[in-house]
C-alpha positions in Angstrom: 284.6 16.6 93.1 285.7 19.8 91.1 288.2 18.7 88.1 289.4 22.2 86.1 289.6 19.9 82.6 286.1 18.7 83.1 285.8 22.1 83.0 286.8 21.4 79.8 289.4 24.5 79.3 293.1 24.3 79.0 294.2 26.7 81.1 297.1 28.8 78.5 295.7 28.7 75.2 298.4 29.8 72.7 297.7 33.5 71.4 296.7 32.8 67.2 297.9 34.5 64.2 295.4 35.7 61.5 297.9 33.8 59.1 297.1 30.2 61.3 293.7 31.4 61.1 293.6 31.9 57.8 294.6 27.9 57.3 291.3 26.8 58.0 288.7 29.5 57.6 286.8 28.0 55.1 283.3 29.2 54.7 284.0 32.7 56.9 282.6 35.7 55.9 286.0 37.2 55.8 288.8 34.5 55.3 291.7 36.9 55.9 291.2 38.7 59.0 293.7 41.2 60.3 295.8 40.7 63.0 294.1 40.8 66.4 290.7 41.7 64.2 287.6 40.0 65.9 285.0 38.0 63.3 281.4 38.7 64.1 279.8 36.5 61.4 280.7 32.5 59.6 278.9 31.4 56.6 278.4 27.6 57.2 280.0 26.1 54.0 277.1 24.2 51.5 279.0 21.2 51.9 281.1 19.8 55.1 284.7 20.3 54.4 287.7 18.2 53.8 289.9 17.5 56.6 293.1 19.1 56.8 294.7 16.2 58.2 294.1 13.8 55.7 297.3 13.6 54.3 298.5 12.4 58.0 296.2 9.9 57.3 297.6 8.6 54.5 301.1 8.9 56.2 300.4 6.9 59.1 298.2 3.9 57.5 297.9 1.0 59.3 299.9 2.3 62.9 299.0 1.9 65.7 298.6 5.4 67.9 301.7 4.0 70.2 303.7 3.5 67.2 302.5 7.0 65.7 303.7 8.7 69.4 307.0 7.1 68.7 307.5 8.4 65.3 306.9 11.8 65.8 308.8 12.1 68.9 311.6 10.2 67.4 311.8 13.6 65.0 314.0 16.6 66.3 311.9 18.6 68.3 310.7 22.1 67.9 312.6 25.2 69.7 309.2 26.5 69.9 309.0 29.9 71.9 311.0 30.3 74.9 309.8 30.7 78.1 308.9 34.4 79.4 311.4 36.0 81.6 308.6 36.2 84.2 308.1 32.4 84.1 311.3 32.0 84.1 311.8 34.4 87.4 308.7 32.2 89.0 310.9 28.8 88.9 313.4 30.3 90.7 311.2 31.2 93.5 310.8 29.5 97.0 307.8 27.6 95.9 305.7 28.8 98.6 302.3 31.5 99.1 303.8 35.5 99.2 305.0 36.5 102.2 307.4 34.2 102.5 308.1 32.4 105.8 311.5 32.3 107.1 312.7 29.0 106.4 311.6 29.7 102.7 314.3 28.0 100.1 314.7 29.9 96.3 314.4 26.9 93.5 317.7 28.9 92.2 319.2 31.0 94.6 321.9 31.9 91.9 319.7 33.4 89.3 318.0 35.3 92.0 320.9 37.0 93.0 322.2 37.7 89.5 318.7 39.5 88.7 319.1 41.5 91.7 322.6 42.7 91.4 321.4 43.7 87.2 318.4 45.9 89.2 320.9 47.9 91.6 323.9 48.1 89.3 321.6 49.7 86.7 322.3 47.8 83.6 318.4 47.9 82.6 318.9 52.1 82.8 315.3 53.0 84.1 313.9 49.7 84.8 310.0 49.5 83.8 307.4 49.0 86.9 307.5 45.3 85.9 311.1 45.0 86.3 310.5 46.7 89.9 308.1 44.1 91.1 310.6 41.6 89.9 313.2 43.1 91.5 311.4 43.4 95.0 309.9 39.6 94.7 313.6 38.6 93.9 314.8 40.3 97.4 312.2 39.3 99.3 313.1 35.2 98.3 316.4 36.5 99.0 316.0 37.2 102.9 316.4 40.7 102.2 314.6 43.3 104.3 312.7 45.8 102.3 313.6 48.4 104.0 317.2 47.8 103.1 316.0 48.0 99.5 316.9 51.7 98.3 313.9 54.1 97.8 313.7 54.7 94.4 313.4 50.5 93.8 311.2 49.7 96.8 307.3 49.1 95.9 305.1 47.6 98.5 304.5 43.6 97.0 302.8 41.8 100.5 299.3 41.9 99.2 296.8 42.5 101.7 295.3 40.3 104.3 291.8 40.8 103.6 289.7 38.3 106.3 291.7 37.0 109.1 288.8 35.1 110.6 288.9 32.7 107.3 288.8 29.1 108.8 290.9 27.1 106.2 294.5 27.4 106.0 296.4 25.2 103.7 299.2 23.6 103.5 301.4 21.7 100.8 302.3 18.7 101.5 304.3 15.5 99.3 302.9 14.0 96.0 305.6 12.6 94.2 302.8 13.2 91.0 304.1 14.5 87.5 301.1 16.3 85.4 299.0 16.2 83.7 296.7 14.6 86.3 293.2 12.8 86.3 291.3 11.9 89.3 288.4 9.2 89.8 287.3 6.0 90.3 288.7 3.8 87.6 288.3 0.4 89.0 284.8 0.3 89.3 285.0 -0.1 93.5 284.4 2.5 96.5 287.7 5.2 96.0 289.2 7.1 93.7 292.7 7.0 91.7 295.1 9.2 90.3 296.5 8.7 86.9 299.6 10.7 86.3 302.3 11.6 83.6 300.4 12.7 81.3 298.2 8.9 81.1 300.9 6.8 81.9 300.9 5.5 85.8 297.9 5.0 88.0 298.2 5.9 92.0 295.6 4.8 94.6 295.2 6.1 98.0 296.8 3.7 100.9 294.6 3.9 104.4 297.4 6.8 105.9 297.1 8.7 103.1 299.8 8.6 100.9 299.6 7.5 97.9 300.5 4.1 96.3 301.8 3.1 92.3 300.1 0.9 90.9 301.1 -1.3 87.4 301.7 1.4 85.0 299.7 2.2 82.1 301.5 0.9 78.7 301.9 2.5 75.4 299.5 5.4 75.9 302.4 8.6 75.4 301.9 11.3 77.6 299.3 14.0 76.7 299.0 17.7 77.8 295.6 17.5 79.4 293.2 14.3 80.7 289.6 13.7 80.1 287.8 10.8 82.2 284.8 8.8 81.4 283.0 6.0 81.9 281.9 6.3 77.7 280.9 2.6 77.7 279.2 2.8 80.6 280.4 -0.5 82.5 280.7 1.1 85.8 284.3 2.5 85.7 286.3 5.4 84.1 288.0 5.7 80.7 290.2 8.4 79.7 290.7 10.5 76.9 294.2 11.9 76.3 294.8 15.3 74.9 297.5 16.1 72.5 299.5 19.4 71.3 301.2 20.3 68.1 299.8 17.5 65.7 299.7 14.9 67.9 297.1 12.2 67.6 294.9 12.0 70.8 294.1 8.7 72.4 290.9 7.4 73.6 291.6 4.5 76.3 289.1 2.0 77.0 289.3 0.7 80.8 288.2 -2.8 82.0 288.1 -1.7 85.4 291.1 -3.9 86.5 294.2 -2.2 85.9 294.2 -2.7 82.0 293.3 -0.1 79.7 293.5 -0.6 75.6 293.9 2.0 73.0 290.6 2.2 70.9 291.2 5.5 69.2 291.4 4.2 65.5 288.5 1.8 66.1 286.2 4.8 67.5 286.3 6.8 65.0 288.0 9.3 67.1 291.3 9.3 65.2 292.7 13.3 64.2 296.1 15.2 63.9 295.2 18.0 65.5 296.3 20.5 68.2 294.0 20.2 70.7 293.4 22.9 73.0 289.8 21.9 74.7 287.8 18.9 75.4 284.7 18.5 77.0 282.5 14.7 77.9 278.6 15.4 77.6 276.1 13.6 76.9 274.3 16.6 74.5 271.7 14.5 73.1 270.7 13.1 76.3 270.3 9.4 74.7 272.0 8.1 77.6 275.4 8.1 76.1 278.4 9.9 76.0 279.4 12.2 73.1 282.3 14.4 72.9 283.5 18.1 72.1 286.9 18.8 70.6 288.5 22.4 70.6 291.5 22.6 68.4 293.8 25.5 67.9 294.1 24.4 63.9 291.2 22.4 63.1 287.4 23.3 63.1 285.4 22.5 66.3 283.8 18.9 66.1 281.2 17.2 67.9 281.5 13.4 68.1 278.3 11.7 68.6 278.4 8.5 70.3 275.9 6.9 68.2 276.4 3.3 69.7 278.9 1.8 72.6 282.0 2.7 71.2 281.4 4.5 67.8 281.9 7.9 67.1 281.0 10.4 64.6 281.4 13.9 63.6 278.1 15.8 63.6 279.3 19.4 64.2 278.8 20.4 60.4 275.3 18.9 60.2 273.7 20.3 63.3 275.5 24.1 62.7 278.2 24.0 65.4 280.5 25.3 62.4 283.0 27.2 64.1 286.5 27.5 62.0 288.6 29.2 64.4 290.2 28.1 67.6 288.4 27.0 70.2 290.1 26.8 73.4 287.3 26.6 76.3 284.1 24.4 76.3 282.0 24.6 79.3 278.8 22.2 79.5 275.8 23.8 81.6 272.4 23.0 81.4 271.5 27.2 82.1 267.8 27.6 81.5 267.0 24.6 83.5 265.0 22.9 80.7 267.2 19.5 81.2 269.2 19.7 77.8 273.0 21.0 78.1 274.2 24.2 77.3 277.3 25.5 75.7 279.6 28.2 76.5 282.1 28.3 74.0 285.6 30.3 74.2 286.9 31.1 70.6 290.1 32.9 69.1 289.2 35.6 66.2 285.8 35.7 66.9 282.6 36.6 69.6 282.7 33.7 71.9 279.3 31.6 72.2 276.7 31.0 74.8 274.3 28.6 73.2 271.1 27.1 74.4 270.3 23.2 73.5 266.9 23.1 71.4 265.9 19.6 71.7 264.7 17.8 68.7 264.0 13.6 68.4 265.7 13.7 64.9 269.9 13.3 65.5 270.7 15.8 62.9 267.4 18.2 63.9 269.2 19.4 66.9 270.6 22.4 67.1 271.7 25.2 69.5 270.5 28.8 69.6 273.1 32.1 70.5 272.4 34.0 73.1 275.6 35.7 74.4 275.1 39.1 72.4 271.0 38.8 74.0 272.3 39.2 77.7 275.5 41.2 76.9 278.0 38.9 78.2 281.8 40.0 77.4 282.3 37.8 74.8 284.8 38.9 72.5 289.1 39.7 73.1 291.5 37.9 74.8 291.6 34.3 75.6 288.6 33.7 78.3 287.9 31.4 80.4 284.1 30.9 81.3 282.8 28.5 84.9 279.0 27.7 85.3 278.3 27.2 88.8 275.1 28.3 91.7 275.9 30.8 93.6 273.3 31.0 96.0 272.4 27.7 95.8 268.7 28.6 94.1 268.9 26.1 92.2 269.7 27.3 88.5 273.7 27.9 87.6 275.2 31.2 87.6 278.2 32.2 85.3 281.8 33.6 86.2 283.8 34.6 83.1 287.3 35.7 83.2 289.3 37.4 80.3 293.6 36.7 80.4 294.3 40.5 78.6 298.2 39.4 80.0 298.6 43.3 81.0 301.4 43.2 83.7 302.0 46.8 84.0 298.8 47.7 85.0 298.3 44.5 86.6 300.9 45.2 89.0 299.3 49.1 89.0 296.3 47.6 90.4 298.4 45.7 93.0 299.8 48.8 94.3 296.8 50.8 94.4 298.0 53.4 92.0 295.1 56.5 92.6 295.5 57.4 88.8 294.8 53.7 87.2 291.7 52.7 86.3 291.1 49.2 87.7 289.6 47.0 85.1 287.2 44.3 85.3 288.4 41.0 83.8 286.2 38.6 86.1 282.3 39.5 85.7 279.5 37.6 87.3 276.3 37.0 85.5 273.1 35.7 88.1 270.7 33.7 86.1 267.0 34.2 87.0 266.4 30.4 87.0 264.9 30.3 83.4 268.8 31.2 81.6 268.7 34.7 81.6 272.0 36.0 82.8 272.5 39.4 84.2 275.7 41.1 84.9 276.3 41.3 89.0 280.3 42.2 89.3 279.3 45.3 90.9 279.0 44.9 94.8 279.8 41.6 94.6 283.2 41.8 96.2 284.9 40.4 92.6 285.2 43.9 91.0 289.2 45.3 89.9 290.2 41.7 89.3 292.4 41.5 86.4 294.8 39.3 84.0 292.4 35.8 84.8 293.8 32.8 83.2 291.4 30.1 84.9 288.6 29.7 87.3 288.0 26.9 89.4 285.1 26.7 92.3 285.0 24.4 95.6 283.9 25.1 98.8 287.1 25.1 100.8 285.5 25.8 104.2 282.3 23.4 103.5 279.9 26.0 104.4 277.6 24.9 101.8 278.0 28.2 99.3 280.9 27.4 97.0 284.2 29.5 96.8 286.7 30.7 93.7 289.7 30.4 93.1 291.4 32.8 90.2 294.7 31.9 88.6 296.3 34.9 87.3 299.4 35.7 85.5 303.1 35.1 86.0 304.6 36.3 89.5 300.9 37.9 90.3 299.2 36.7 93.3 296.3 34.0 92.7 293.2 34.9 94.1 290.6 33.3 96.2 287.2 35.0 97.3 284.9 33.3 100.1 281.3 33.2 99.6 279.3 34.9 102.4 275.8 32.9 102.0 275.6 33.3 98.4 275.3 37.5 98.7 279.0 38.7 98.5 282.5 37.5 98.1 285.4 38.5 100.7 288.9 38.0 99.6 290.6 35.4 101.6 293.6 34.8 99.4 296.4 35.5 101.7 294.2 33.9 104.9 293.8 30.4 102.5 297.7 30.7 102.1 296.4 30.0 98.0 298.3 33.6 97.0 301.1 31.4 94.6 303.1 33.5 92.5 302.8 30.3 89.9 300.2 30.4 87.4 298.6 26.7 87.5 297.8 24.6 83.8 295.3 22.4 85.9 293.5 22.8 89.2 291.7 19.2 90.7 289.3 19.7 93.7 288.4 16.7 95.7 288.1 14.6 99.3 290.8 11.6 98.1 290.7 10.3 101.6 287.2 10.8 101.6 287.6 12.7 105.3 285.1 15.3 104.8 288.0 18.1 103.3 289.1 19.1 100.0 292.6 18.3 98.6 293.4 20.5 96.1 296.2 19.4 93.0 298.0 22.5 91.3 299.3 21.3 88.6 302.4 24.0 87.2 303.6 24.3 83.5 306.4 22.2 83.8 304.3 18.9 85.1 305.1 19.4 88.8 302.2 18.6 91.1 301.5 20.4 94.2 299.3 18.8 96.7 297.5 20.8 99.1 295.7 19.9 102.1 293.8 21.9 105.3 295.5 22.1 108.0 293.3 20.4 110.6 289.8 19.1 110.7 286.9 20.2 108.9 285.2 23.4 109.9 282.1 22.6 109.2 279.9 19.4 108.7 279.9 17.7 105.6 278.8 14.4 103.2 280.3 12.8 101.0 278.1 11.3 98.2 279.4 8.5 95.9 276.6 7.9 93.3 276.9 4.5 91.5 276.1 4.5 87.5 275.3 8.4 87.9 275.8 10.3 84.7 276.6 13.5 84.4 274.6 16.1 84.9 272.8 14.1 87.8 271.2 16.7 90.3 271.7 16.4 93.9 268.9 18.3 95.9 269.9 18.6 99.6 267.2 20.0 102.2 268.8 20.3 106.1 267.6 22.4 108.9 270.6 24.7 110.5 270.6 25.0 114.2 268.0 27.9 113.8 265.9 25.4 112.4 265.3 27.1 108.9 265.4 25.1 106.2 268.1 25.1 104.0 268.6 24.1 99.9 271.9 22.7 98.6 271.8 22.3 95.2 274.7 20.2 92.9 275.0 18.7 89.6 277.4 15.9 88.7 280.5 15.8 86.8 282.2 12.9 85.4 283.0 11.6 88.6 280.4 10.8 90.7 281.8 11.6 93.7 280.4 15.0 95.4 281.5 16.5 98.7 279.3 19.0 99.9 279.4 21.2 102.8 276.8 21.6 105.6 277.9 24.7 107.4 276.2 24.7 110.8 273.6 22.4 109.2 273.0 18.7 112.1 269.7 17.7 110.6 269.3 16.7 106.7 265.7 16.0 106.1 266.0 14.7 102.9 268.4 14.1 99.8 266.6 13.8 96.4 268.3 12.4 93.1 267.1 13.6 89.6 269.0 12.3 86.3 269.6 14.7 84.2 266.1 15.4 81.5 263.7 14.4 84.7 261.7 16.7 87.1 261.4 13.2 89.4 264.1 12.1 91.6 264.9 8.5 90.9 266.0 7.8 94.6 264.6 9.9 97.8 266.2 9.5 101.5 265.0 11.0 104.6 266.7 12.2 107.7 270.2 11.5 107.0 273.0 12.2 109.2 275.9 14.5 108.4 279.9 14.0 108.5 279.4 10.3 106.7 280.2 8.4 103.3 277.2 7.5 101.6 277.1 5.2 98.6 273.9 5.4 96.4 273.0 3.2 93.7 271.1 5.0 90.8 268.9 2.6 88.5 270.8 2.4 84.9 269.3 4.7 82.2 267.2 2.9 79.7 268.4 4.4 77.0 271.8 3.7 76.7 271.8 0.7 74.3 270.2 2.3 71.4 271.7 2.2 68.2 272.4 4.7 65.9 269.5 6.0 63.5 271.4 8.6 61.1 274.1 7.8 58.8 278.0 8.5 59.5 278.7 11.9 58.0 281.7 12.1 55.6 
């Protein structure tokens, strides 16, 4: 199962002001940056400093969260920014992949035609490149044939059909879902669940699949992004709800039958913040889960779960001090040593790649920068940054995409201008197995990529080597690339039929119906849900692994002769959810499947000669460690 938010990144994080930054900067060796400046060095403050939302605090004593949710949205709301005219232009699209088909319907036919008629009757004088792009998308949802458009307005917008052999074509089909989304198995039986709105209704899968609502979820408040896990670790999955604007989040404790009861106060989890990034992990590998917290106004924290249920703040005391926005945490373990890994996209300063140093003392642990080391790109706009293995050797590689939000030469790179330089904003870095990245964009069939706003990989033709999928701008075509045996990448994003003119604020990968194919959920700024399914069966074989009391980073290692008979490795690491679907390719012989948990070079379950295109349960033995109690005091 591939989930973008347990890819821990919001997809849009909100450009930041020096004067917000300035807010909260305390202990930075400059505490008044310029506008746009980047920060290369923070000064950890002697002493850990006082929340800014303590006031709130004081405010809201003795409320519940629900009640909290209802005062603040019982206040006038904010005007906030509007909407750019190019996501504006995108909801009045057919909502359907570029070329449009015949039958395609425009969302607002009316506002269509009124942009067009502005174009031709010259009331933007010499309209810019990006208004021309507009102006031809317009037509074209229109019905109108381009060669009917007059010369000096016509540009060439059907992007190229770059592999027609690609096996997978999708298509959309009926959700009835309202995002934010989360996906998994929160009942604690075989299946999986959606849980909509934002946290507030539940949907399970119905044997023709379609999906079913179940008793809604009550008093939660919706949230603007979902994070699942099973924290307590009773077998089933909580769920962490994200909040914007000063919001409190809520952390919601499931009993795996339908009921789920706000414990955010009680977990020491409480914060007015606005949260832009959250990721699960279990960093001190003590066999529960702790938690990461981006915020565009707050510092980043790390809550350590230092018994069932209790939570506290330990970024300060282990030197995680990062007083600027963080608004992308991706969990890895890189270097292969068992311990999780950090990349960390931040606003105003060099993002982070940071390698766990282990240590038995809580407080003793700490992590150690490497990005400037192996010369990732890791300062300027908002980035996004996906850890996943390539070529299936075994160790995870690293994808990391930068939004610079340059339409003009965005669209200059569409057209294939000869005198535009096409820019790089997706680079892949190819670890050597021990965490030592190296840059590999060139030849890779990912170079001239630009304007990335998120990353999400899957294998969408289960060939066993897994695919991307690039969300890009407003009205520019989305991306996908195919991996050829973990060597190249060939565009397929027209021959998927994933080229959307939408830019998707969540992307969730997995097999609901548990039928050996990927359904894909694009969630779209304004909450609406597209479901997206391949059109026919599977082309290749495939298993589906559900891995009972599996934590994550549990490592699946696959071994399967092809029909060649030449062995092939297929490696995977677990998620939240332990569900994993991975793709055989031509593979009908699996000789064996071996299970480690994460911090173990010994598989803890071993199966021999399994057969393909089936749904395996496998029950892992429970961790011993998860009942400890805390040994360090809660820090102030």
């Amino acid at each position: 199962m591939r989930l973008l938010f347990t890819r821990n990144a919001l997809i849009a994080p909100v450009a930041v002001s020096a004067a917000t930054i300035s807010l909260f900067v305390t202990g930075c060796s400059r505490s008044d940056p310029e506008e746009g400046e980047i920060v290369t060095e923070i000064e950890k403050p002697d002493v850990r400093p006082e929340r800014a939302d303590l006031g709130q605090f004081t405010k809201f004593k003795g409320q519940t969260i629900s009640q909290i949710l209802e005062l603040i949205d019982s206040k006038p709301a904010d005007p906030g920014v509007e909407r750019s005219a190019a996501a504006a232009l995108t909801r009045s699209l057919p909502d359907e992949p570029f070329p449009y088909s015949e039958s395609a319907k425009p969302a607002n036919e009316i506002a269509l035609k009124q942009f067009v008629q502005t174009i031709e009757g010259g009331n933007l004088g010499d309209p810019s490149l990006v208004d021309l792009w507009r102006y031809n998308l317009a037509s074209a949802a229109l019905g109108k044939d381009a060669e009917l458009i007059p010369e000096d307005l016509r540009l060439k917008t059907v992007p190229e059909n770059h592999t027609e052999n690609f096996p997978v074509k999708l298509v959309a089909k009926e959700s009835g879902l309202v995002g934010p989304i989360a996906i998994g198995n929160f009942d604690g039986v075989e299946g999986l669940e959606i849980i909509s709105h934002g946290g507030s209704k539940i949907w399970t899968i119905s044997g023709d699949g379609t999906l079913v609502e179940m008793k809604p979820i009550e008093g939660t408040g919706q949230g603007s992004a979902l994070y699942p896990a099973d924290y307590d670790n009773d077998g089933d999955l909580d769920l962490f709800i994200a909040r914007r604007a000063g919001a409190p989040n809520s952390l919601l404790q499931n009993d795996g039958k339908g009921e789920f009861k706000d414990v955010t106060i009680d977990s020491g989890l409480m914060a007015f913040s606005d949260t832009a990034a959250v990721a699960w992990t279990d960093y001190d590998q003590d066999g529960l889960h702790d938690i990461m917290i981006g915020n565009h106004d707050h510092p980043f924290e790390i809550f350590r779960q230092a018994s069932v249920g209790k939570f506290e703040a330990v970024a300060w005391e282990i030197d995680m001090w990062f007083p600027f926005p963080v608004t992308g945490i991706e969990v890895a373990d890189l270097n292969n040593d068992s311990y999780p890994d950090l990349l960390l996209s931040i606003d105003g300063t060099v993002n982070r790649l940071l390698y766990s140093i282990p240590s038995s003392e809580t407080l003793s642990w700490r992590f150690l920068e490497k990005s400037q080391e192996y010369k990732l790109p890791m300062s300027g706009p908002a980035q996004t940054m996906t850890a996943f293995d390539m070529d299936n050797d075994g160790d995870l590689d690293v994808l990391i995409g930068n939004a610079s939000g340059d339409a003009e030469s965005r669209i200059s790179a569409e057209l294939n201008k000869r005198d535009y330089k096409v820019k790089n904003d997706l680079r892949l870095f190819i670890n050597d197995g021990e965490g030592v990245l190296s840059d590999a964009t060139a030849g890779s069939g990912l170079e001239g990529v630009e304007d990335v706003e998120a990353i999400h990989v899957l294998d969408l033709d289960n060939d066993g080597f897994e695919d991307v999928f690039v969300v890009t701008g407003d009205l520019a075509f989305n991306r996908a690339f195919w991996n050829r045996g973990g060597v190249v990448f060939r565009e397929v994003s027209r021959g998927s039929r994933l080229n959307y003119l939408n830019s998707p604020t969540g992307i969730h990968s997995v097999d609901l119906d548990r039928d050996g194919s990927l359904d894909i959920f694009l969630t779209d700024a304004d909450g609406k849900v597209k479901w997206l399914t391949p059109d026919g069966t599977p082309p290749n074989g495939w298993l589906n692994l559900s891995l009972e009391n599996a934590v994550p980073g549990t490592r699946i290692k696959l071994l399967a002769r092809d029909t060649d008979w030449i062995l092939q490795p297929i490696h995977r690491v677990t998620g939240l959810n332990s569900q994993v679907l991975i793709g055989l390719g031509q593979i009908d012989k699996i000789e064996q499947i071996e299970i480690f948990p994460p911090q173990s070079i010994k598989p803890v379950k071993i199966l021999k000669k399994v057969l393909p295109n089936q749904n395996l349960i496998i029950s892992i033995p429970p961790n011993d460690s998860q009942n400890r109690e805390s040994s360090s005091g809660s820090p102030s």
